[in-house]
C-alpha positions in Angstrom: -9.3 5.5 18.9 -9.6 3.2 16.1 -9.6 4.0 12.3 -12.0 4.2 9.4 -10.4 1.9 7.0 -12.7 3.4 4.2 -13.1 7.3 4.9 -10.0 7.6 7.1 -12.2 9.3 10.4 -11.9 8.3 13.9 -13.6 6.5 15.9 -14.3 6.0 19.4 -14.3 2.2 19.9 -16.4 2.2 23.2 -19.4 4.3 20.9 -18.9 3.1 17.8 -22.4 1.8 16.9 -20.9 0.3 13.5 -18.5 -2.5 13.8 -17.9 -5.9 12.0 -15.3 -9.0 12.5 -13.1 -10.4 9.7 -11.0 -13.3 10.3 -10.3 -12.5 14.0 -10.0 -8.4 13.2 -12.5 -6.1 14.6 -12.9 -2.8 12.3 -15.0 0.2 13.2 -17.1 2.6 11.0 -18.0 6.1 11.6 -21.4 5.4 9.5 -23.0 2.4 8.0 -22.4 3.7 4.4 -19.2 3.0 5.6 -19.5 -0.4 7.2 -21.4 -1.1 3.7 -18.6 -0.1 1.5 -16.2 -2.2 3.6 -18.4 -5.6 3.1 -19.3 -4.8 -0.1 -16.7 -3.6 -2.1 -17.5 -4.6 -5.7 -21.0 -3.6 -5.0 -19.9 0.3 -3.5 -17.7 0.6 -6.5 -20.9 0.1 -9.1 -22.9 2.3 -7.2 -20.3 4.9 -7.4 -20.0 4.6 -11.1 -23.2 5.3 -11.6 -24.1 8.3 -9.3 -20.7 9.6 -10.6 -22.1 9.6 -14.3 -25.7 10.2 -13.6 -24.3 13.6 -11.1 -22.1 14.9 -13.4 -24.6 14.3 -16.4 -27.6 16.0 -15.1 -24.8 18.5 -13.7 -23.5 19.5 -16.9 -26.7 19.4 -18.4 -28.3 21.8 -15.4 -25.5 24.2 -16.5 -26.3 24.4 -20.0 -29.9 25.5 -19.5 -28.7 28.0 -16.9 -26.0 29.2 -18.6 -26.2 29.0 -22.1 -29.4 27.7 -23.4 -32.6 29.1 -21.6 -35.9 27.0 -21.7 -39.4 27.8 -21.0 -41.2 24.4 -22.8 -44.9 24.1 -22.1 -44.4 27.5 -20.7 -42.9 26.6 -17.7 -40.0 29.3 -16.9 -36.5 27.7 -17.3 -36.3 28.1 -13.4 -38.3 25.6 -13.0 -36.8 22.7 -15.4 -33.2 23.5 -13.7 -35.4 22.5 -10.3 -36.6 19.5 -12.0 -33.0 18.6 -13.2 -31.0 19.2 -10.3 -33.6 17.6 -7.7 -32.6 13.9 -8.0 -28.4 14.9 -7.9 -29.4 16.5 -4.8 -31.3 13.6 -3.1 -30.6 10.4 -5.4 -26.9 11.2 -5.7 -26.3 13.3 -2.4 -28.4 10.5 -0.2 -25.6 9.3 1.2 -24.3 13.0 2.6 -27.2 13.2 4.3 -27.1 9.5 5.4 -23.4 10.6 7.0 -24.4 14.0 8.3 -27.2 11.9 10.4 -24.8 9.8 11.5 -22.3 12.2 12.2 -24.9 13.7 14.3 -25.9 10.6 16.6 -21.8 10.4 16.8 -22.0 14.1 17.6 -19.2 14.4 15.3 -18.8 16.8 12.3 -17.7 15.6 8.8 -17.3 16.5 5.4 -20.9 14.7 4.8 -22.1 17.2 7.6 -20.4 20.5 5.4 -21.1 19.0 2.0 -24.9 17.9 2.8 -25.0 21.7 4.5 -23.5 23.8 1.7 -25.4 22.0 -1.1 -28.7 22.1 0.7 -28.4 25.7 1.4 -27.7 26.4 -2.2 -30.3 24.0 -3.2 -33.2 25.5 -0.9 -31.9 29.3 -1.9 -32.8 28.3 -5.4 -36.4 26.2 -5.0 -37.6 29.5 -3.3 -36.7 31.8 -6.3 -37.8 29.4 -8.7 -41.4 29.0 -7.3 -42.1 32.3 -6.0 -45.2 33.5 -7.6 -45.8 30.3 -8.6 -46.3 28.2 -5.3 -46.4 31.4 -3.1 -45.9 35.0 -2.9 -43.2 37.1 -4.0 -40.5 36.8 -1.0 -37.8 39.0 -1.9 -37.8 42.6 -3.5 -38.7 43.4 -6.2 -35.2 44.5 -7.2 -34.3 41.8 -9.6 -31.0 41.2 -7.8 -32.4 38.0 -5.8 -33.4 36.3 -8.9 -30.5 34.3 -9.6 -30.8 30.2 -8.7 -27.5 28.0 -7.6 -28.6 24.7 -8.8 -25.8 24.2 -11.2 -23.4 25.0 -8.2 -25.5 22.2 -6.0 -25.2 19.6 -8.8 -21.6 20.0 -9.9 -20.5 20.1 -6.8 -22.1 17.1 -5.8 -21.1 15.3 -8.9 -17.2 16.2 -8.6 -17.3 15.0 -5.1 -18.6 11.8 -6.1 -16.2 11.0 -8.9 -13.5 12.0 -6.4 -14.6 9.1 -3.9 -14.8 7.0 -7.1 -11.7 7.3 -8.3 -10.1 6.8 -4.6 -12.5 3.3 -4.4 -10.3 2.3 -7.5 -6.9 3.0 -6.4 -7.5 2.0 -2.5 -5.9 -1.3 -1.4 -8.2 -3.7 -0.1 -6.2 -5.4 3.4 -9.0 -8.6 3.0 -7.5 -9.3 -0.1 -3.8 -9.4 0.6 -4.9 -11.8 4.1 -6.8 -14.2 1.7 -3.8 -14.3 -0.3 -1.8 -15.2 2.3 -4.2 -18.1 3.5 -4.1 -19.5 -0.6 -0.1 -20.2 0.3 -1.2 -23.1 2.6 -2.1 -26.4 0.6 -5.3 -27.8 1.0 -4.8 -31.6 1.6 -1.6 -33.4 3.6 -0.7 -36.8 3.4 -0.6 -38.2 6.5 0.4 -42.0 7.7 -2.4 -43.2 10.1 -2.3 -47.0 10.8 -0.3 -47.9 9.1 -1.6 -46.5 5.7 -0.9 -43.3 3.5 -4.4 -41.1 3.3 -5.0 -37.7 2.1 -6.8 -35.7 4.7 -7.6 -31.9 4.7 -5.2 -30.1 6.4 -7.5 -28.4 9.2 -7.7 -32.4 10.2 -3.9 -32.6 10.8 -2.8 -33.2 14.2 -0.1 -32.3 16.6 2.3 -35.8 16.0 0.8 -36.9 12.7 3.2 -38.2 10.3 3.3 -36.4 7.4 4.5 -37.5 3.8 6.0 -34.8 1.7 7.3 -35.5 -2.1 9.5 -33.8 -4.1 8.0 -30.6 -5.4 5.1 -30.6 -2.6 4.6 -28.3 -0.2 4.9 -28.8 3.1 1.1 -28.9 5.1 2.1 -27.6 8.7 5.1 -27.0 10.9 7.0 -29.7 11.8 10.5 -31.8 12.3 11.9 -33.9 10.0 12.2 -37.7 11.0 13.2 -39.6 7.8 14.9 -38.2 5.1 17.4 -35.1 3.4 15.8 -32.6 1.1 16.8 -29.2 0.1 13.6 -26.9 0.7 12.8 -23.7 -0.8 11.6 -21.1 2.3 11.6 -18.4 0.1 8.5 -17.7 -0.1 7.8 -17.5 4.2 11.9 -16.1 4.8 12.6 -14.8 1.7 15.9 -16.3 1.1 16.6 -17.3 -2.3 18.6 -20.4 -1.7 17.1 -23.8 -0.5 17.9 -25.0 3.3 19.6 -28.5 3.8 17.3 -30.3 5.7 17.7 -33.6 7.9 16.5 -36.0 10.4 15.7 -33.5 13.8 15.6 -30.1 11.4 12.4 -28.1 12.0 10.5 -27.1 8.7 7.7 -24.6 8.1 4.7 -25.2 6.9 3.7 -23.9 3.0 7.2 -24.1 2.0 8.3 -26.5 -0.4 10.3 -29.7 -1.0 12.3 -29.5 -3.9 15.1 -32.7 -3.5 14.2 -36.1 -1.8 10.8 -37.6 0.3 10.8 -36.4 3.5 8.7 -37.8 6.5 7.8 -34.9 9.3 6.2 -35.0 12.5 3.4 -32.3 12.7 4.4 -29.7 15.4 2.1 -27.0 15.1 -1.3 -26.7 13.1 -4.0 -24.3 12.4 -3.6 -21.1 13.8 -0.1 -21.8 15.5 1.9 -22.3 12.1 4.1 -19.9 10.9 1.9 -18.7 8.2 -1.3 -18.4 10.3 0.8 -16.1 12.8 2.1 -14.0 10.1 -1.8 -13.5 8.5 -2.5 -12.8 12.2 0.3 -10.1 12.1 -1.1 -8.3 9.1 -4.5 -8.1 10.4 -3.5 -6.7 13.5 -1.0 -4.4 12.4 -3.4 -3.0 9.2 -5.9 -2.6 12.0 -4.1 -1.3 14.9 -2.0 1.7 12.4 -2.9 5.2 13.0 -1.9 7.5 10.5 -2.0 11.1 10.0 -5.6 12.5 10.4 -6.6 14.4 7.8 -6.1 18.1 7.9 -9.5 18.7 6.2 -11.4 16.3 8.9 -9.8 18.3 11.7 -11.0 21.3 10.2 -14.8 20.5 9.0 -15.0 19.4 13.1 -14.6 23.0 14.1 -15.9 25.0 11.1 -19.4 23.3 10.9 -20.6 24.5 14.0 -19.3 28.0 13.8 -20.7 28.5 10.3 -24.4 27.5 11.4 -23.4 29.8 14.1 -22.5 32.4 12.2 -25.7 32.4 10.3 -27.9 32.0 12.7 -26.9 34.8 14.8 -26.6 37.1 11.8 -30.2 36.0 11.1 -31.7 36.8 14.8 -29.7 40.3 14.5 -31.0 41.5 11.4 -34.0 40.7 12.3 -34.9 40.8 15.9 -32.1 43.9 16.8 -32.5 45.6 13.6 -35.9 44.8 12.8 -34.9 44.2 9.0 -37.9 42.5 7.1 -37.8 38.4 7.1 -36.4 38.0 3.7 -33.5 40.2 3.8 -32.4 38.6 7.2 -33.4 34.9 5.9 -30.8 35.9 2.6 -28.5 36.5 5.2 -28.7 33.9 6.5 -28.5 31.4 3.0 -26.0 33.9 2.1 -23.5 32.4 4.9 -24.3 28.9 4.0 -23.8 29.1 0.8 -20.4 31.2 0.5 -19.4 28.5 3.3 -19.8 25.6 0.9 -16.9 23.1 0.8 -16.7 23.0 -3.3 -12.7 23.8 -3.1 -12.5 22.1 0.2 -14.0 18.7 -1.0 -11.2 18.4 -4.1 -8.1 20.5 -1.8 -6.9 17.2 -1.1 -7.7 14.7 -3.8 -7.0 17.4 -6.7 -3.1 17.6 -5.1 -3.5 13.7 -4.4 -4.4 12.7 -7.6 -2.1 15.1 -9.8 1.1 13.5 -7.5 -0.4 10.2 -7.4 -0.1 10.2 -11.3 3.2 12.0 -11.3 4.3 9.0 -9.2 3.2 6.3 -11.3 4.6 8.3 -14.5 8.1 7.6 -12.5 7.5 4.1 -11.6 5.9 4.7 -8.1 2.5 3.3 -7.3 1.0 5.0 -4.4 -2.3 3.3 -3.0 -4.2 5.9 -1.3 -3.5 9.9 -0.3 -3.0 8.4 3.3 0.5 6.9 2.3 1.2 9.7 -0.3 0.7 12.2 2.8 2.7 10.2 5.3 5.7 9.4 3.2 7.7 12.6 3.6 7.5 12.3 7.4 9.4 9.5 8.0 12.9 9.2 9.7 13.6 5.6 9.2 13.8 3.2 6.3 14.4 -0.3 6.9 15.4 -2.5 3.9 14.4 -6.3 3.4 17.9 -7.7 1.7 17.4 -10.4 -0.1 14.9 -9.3 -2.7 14.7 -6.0 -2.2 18.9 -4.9 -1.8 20.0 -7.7 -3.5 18.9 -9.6 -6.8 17.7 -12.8 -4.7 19.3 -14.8 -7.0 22.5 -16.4 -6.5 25.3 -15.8 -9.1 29.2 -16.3 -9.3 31.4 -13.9 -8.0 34.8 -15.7 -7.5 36.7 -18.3 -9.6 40.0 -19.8 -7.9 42.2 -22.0 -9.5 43.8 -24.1 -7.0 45.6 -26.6 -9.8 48.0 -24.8 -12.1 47.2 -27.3 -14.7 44.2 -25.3 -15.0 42.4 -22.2 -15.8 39.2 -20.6 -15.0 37.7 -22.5 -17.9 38.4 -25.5 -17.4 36.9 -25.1 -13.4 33.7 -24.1 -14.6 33.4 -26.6 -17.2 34.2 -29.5 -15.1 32.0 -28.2 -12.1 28.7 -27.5 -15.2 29.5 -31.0 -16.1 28.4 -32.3 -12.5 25.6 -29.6 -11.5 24.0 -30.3 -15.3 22.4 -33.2 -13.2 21.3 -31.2 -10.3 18.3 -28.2 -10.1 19.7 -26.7 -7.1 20.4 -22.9 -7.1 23.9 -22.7 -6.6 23.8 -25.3 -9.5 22.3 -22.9 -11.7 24.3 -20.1 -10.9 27.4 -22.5 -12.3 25.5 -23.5 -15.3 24.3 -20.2 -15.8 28.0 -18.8 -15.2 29.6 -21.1 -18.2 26.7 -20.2 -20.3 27.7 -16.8 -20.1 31.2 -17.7 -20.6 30.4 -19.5 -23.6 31.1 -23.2 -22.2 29.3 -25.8 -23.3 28.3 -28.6 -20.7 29.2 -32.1 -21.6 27.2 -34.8 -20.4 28.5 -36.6 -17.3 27.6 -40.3 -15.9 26.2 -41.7 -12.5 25.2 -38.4 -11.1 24.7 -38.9 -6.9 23.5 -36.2 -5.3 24.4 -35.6 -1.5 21.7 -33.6 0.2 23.5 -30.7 2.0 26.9 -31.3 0.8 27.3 -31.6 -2.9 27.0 -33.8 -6.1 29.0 -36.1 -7.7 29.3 -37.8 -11.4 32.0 -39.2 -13.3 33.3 -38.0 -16.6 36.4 -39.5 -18.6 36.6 -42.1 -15.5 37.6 -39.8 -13.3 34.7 -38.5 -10.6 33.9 -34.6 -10.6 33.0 -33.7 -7.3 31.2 -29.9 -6.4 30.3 -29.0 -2.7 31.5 -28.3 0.4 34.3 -29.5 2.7 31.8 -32.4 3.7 31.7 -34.1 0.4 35.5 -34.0 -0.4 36.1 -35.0 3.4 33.7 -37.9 2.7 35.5 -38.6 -0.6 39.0 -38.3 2.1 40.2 -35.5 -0.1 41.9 -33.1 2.5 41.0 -29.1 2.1 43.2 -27.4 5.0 45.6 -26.2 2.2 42.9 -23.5 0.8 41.1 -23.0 3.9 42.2 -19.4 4.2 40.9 -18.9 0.5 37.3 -20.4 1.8 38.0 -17.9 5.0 38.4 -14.8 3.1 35.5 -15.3 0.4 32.8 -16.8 2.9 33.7 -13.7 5.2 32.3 -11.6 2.1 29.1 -13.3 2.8 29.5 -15.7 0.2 29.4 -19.5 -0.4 31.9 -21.9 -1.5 31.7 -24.7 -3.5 35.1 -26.8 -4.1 35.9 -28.2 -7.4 37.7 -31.4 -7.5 38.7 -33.9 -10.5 39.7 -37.1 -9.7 41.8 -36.6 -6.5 42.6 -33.0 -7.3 41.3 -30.3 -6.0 41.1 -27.9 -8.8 39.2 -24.9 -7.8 37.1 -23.0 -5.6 33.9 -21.2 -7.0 32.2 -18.4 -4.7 28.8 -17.5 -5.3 26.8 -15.3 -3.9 23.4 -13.3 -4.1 24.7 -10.0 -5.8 23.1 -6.0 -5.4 20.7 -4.8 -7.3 21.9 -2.1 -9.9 21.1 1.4 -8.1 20.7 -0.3 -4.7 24.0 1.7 -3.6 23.2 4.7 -5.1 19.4 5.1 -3.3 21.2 4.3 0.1 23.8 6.9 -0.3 21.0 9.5 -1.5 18.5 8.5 1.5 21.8 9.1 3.9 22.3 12.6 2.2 18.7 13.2 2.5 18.8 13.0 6.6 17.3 9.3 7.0 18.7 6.9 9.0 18.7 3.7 6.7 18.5 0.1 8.2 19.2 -3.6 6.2 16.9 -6.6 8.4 17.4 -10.1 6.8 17.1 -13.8 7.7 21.1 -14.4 7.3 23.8 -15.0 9.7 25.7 -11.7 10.9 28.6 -12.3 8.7 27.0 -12.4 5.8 24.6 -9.4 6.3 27.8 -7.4 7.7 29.4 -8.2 4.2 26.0 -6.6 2.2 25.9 -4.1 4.3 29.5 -2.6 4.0 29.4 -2.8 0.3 26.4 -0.5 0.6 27.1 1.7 3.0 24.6 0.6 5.6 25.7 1.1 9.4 22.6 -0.4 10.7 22.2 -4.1 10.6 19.6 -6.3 11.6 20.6 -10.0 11.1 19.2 -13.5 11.7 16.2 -12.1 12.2 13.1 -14.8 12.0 9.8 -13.7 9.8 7.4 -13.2 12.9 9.8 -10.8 14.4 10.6 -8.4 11.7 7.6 -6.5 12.2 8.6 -6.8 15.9 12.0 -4.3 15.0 9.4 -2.3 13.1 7.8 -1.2 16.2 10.9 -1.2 18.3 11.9 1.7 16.2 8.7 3.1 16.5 8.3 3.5 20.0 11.3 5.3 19.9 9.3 8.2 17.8 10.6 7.1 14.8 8.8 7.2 11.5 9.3 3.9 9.9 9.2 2.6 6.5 9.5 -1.1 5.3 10.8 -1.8 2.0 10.3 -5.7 0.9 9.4 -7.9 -1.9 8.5 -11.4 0.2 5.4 -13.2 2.1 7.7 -12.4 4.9 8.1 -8.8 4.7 4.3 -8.5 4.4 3.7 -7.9 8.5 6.8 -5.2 8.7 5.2 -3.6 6.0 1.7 -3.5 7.4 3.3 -2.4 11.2 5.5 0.3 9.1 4.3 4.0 8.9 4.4 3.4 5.1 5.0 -0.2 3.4 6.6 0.3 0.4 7.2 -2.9 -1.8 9.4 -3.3 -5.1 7.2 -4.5 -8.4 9.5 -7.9 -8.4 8.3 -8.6 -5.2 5.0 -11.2 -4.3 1.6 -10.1 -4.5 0.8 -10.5 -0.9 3.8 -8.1 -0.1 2.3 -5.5 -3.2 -1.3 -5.8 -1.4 0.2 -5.2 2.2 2.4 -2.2 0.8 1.4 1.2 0.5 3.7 2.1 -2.4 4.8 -0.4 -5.0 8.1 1.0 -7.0 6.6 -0.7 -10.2 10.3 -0.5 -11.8 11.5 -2.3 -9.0 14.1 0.8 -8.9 15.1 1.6 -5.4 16.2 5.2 -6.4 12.4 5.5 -6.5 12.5 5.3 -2.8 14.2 8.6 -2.7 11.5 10.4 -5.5 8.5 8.7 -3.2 10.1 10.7 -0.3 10.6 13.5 -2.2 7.5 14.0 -4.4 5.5 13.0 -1.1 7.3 16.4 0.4 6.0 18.1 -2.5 2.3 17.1 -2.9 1.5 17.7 0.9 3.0 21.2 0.2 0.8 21.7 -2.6 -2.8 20.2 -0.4 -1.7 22.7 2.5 -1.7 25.8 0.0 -5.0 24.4 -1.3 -6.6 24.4 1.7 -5.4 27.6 2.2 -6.9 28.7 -0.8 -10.5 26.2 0.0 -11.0 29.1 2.6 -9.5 31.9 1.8 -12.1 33.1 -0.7 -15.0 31.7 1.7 -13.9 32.7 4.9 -12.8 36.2 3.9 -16.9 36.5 2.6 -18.5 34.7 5.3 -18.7 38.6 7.2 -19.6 40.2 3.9 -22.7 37.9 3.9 -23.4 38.2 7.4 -23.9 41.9 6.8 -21.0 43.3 8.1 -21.3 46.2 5.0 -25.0 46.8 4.6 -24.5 49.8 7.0 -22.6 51.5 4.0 -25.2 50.0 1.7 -23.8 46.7 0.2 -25.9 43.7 0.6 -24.5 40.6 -0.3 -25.8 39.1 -3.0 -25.8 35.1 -3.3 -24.3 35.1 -6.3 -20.9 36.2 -5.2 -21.4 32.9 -3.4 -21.1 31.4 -6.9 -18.0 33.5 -7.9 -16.3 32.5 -4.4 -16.3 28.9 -5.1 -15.9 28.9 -8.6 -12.8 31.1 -8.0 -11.5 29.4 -5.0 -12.2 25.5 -6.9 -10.1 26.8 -10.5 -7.2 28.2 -7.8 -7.4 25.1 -6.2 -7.2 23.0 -9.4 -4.6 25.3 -11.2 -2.2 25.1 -8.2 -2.5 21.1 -7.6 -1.9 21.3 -11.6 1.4 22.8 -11.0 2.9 19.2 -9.6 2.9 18.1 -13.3 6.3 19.8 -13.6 7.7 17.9 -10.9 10.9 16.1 -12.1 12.4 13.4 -10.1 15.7 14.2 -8.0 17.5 11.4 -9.4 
């Protein structure tokens, strides 16, 4: 069974009679106001705005001449102006009920269209017939005066509120075309490519498999490929989401969309068009946006089973009133309109979208963006939450951690001054975390001479002719300064999952500088909350073992998923799943953005990408991960809340529907319609008054 992506239904893919293909994605519709919504978004968002205002206007104004302001202009009786008002809410607003009800039918399905369309045309034929008897016919009922009240207020309002409920969930739903397209913007739109000698700019659909591709500094790379000429640092982040540029050399693969920061670079086109890296991860969010099946909706499952019997219901009581007990047509027809009417889903149509709207709010009032009531309903469920960590755990941002003096001539000082002297000629990360380290400590760079930088080892300048070298063991091994003196220094700080740079002045080695990508604040304190709450809690990242091993312990995590590429995270996502786990995916990069679609509910953090905000259910807007726990939690609350209000949708209506079948007009009590009224306007305020109650949540930490 596939998914709804606009109402939520099910639908049978072998009958579904509305269908439509986006960018390789088949979705199915359980009506074509639904298949019209989906293609035209903007458009079903305008037409909502104005049936909302023009239903609730003519609503409010119905009510006022029923209730409080009585009419009879050009001596028509007021009856008959509240007929003229509420006739186009009830066919101009409620068309598309009864387009879904018909629809519903040909499905032979039930809906809330089907009980909606149902209850409001009861109400709404109940009244035309008092209004225009003895006008347009006969006197139908008796003469008692108790069958002269008219529900066209009810029909309206109803209809009104139900429509500025579907507005308001338009506004707030997530659109999955929009987060695809802008995953397609990340690939450029023209390669340079050497053909015959000669450089030429072609569109990069016209790339080939073996082209050879030019790639300057600061361009992004067209398609995936290997490098054949040429070392360059290049930034992945925004396809692995590691912060720090990846060395790259003659026989190194590169991906396509990510970008060159260092030297020119010639690369060999591998893969193109739909077989990059980037066009398999769109491929992954359409599938798994597509392909997720979430928890039906209580209300749908419900309306399925109580449409039928309540037709049933009146129906039957009709034919026995008036075929066993040979009472008079119009008492057994008010029977009958009596059943419809008290069975009117007023409190059923806002059960859910009062309590998902009130904790919806409550949620972005502590930070926490929640999409639709499909993730807000889900979230308490799950049993697993996997963690992106760079990004997401961590800052993504490399800093300094460690400062070794190897020389006792000098101080901590005087190492990072020397080392900002060199990486004030270079713009690579770990560069930046030195500058940005002796910044903080107050140091002011001096300016250097004949900067060289060596790509994947260091860089290299002279100052007071004597050379200032900063890198790895390469560059002082090419420079034959030996490091096997402080190699169990390097051994014990790399093994904390961080990198080394060596300091060296002249031919000294002076110090060693660790720097590494450091937790977010709160990161520790949301694991160890999520662990006391019962969830089993998961870290996947892109590093080597060691490094994730050294994250992990310093926040508690037990469950590690390392060196893990992008097309395969949202692989572990349903690895975990078909073990009957309930997953969520928390990330902030282009990467994370299929595990978040495959996950039970994505949840991104505000720092993150917009791609990985579109893909993600839940965006913590504070990019707090404690909000993690107060999704879970207020999630847990607001379900609570919709199951008492559908408790209390048909409590009042149910416990009527045998009053108004005549189960006590052997003792003399006739139901009158108008209880009909009371029942929904006393099950909608319980409704609304206990949803109202989640605006004294308080978040657990």
């Amino acid at each position: 069974m596939a998914k709804d992506v606009i109402c939520g239904m099910y639908v049978d893919e072998a009958k579904a009679k509305f269908r439509t293909v986006q960018d390789g994605a088949t979705y199915y519709f359980c009506s074509g106001s639904c298949l019209e919504a989906f293609l035209k978004p903007e458009k079903e968002k305008r037409n909502l705005r104005y049936l909302t205002i023009f239903g609730l206007g003519i609503g409010l104004l119905t009510a006022f001449f029923e209730y409080f302001y009585k009419i009879s202009w050009l001596g028509i009786h007021n009856h008959i102006w509240l007929f003229l008002l509420a006739t186009p809410v009830q066919f101009i607003v409620g068309w598309r009920f009864y387009k879904g009800t018909w629809d519903a039918i040909k499905a032979r399905q039930a809906n809330m269209d089907s009980l909606i369309a149902l209850g409001t045309s009861a109400a709404w034929v109940y009244s035309t017939i008092v209004a225009f008897q003895g006008v347009l016919w006969p006197v139908i009922f008796p003469a008692t005066g108790a069958m002269t009240e008219v529900y066209f207020t009810e029909s309206g309002l109803i209809i009104g509120f139900i429509m500025l409920g579907k507005y308001l969930e338009h506004i707030v739903k997530g659109k999955a075309s929009k987060s695809i397209r802008k995953l397609m913007d990340l690939q450029p739109r023209l390669a340079t490519v050497v053909r015959k000698g000669e450089e030429i700019q072609v569109p990069v659909e016209q790339v080939k498999v073996g082209d050879v591709i030019i790639v300057k500094p600061g361009e992004k790379i067209a398609v995936d490929g290997i490098v054949i000429e040429g070392h360059s640092s290049i930034d992945q982040s925004m396809i692995t989401g590691e912060s720090i540029p990846v060395g790259k050399k003659a026989g190194d693969d590169v991906i396509g969309a990510t970008i060159n920061k260092g030297s020119l670079l010639k690369i060999k086109a591998t893969k193109v068009g739909e077989a990059t890296t980037l066009a398999q991860i769109v491929k992954m969010v359409q599938e798994s946006i597509a392909s997720r099946a979430p928890m039906q909706r209580l209300a749908d499952v419900v309306s399925s089973y109580f449409v039928p019997v309540v037709i049933a219901i009146a129906v039957l009581s009709f034919l026995f009133w008036y075929f066993v007990m040979d009472l008079h047509f119009p008492m057994a027809m008010t029977m009958l309109i009596s059943v419809l009417i008290i069975a009117c889903p007023c409190a059923l149509g806002i059960a859910t979208p009062s309590a998902i709207m009130i904790g919806a709010g409550k949620g972005a009032q502590n930070g926490i963006l929640v999409k639709s009531g499909e993730f807000l309903e889900k979230t308490h469920k799950i049993t697993s939450i996997i963690f992106d960590k760079t990004g997401t755990l961590t800052k993504g941002e490399p800093s300094v951690t460690d400062i070794v003096v190897i020389d006792s001539e000098y101080i901590d000082n005087n190492v990072i001054k020397l080392a900002a002297v060199a990486e004030k000629g270079s713009e690579h990360p770990l560069g930046q975390a030195v500058l940005k380290k002796a910044d903080d400590m107050k140091i002011k760079a001096a300016n250097g001479e004949s900067y060289k930088t060596f790509a994947g080892k260091g860089i290299k300048c002279s100052y007071k002719n004597k050379s200032i070298l900063v890198g790895n063991r390469l560059l002082l091994k090419d420079n034959k300064i030996e490091t096997r003196g402080i190699e169990e220094k390097i051994q014990r700080l790399e093994n904390e999952g961080k990198t080394v740079v060596i300091v060296a002045y002249g031919k000294d080695m002076i110090g060693i500088i660790a720097i590494a990508d450091t937790l977010k604040e709160f990161s520790r304190e949301a694991v160890k909350e999520l662990k006391r709450m019962g969830k089993e809690v998961w870290m996947i990242t892109g590093d080597n073992e060691r490094t994730a091993k050294a994250i992990a312990s310093q926040l508690g995590i037990g469950n590690i998923m390392a060196e893990v590429l992008p097309q395969d995270k949202a692989k572990k996502v349903k690895e975990l799943q078909h073990k009957g786990k309930i997953v969520a995916a928390v990330g902030d990069g282009i990467n994370d953005a299929p595990m978040l679609a495959q996950a039970d509910v994505g949840i991104s953090v505000g720092a993150g990408t917009d791609i990985a905000k579109e893909t993600g259910g839940i965006v913590l807007i504070k990019n707090d991960l404690r909000d993690v726990v107060t999704a879970i939690d207020l999630s847990k609350k607001t379900v609570n809340k919709m199951k008492q209000n559908l408790f209390w949708a048909f409590f009042y209506n149910v416990a009527l529907i045998p009053v108004a079948a005549g189960a006590l007009y052997p003792f003399g009590i006739l139901f009158n319609p108008i209880f009909a009224a009371i029942a929904m306007a006393s099950s909608s305020i319980t409704v609304v008054g206990n949803a109202m109650l989640l605006n004294f949540y308080k978040a657990r930490i």
